[in-house]
C-alpha positions as a Markdown table, in Angstrom:
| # | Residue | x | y | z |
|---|---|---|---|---|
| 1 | Unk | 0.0 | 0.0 | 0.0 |
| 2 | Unk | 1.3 | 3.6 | -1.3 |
| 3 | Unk | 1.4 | 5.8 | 1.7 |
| 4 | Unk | 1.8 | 9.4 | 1.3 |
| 5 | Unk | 4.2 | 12.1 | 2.9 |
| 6 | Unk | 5.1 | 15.7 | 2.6 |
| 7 | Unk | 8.4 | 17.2 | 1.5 |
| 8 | Unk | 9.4 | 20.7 | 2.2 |
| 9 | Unk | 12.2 | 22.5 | 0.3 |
| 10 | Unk | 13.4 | 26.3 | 1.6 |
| 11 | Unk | 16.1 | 28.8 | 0.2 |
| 12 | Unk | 15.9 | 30.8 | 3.4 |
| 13 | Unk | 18.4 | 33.0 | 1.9 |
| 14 | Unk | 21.7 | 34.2 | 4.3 |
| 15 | Unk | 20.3 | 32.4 | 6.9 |
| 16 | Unk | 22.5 | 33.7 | 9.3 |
| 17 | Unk | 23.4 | 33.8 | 13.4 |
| 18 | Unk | 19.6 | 35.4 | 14.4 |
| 19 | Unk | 17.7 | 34.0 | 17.0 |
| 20 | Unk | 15.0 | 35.5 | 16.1 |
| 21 | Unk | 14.8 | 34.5 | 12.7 |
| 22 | Unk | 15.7 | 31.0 | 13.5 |
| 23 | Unk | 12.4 | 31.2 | 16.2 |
| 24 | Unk | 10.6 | 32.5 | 13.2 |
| 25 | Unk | 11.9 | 29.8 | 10.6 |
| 26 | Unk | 11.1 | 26.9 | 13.3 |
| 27 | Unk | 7.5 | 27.8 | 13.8 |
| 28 | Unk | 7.2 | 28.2 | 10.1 |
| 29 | Unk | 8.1 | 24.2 | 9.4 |
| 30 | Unk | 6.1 | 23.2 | 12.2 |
| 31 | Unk | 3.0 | 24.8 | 11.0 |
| 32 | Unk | 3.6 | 23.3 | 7.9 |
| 33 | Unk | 4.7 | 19.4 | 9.0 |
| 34 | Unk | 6.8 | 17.8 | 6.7 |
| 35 | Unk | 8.0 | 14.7 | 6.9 |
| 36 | Unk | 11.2 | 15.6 | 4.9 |
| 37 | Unk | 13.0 | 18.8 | 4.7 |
| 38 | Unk | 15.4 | 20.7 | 3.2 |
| 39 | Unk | 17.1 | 24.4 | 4.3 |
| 40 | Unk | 19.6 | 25.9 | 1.8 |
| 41 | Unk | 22.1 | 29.0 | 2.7 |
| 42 | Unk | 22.2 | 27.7 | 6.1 |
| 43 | Unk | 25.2 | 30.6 | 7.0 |
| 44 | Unk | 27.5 | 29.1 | 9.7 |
| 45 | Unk | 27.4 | 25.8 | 12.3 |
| 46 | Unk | 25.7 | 27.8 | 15.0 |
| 47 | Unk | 22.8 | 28.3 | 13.4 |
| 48 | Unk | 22.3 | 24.6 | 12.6 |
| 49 | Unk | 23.5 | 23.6 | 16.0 |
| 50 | Unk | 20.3 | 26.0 | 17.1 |
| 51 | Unk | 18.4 | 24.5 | 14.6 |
| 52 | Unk | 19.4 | 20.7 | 15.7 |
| 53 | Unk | 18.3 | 21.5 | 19.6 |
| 54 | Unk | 15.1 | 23.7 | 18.4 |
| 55 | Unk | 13.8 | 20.3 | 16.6 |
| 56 | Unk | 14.9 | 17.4 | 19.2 |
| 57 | Unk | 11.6 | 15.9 | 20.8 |
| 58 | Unk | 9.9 | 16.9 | 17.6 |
| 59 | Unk | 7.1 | 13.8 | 17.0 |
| 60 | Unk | 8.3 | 14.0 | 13.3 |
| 61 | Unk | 10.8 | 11.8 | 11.7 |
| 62 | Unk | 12.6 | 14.2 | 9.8 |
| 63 | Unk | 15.6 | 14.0 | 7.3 |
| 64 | Unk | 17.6 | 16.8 | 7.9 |
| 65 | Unk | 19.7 | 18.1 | 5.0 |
| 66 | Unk | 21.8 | 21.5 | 5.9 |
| 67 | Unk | 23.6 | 23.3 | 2.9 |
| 68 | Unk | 26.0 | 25.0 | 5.3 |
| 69 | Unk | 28.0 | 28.0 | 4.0 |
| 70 | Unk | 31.1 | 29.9 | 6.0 |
């Protein structure tokens, strides 16, 4: 049996060292639930290190992918 899931894909652009934006970017993907996503210019290892805490817990089995620029 086919079983369906979502998949979401985000340039979010100079995604840099803002915790506000990375609050902001969270909630975003939560409202929308994917199963899978993807975040490209991902600007530095503290922001997906933030990123990586923010979603542990998260009822979601996610594939995280990380285009990480320095």
């Amino acid at each position: 049996m086919a079983t369906l899931f979502s998949v979401m894909s985000w340039n979010v652009e100079h995604f840099k060292e803002d915790p506000a934006r990375v609050g902001r970017v969270v909630e975003f993907m939560k409202q929308q639930n994917p199963d899978v996503f993807g975040l490209y210019e991902v600007e530095g290892s503290m922001v997906f290190g933030q990123l990586v805490t923010i979603n542990k817990g998260g009822q979601n089995h996610c594939l995280l992918y990380f285009e990480i620029h320095s």
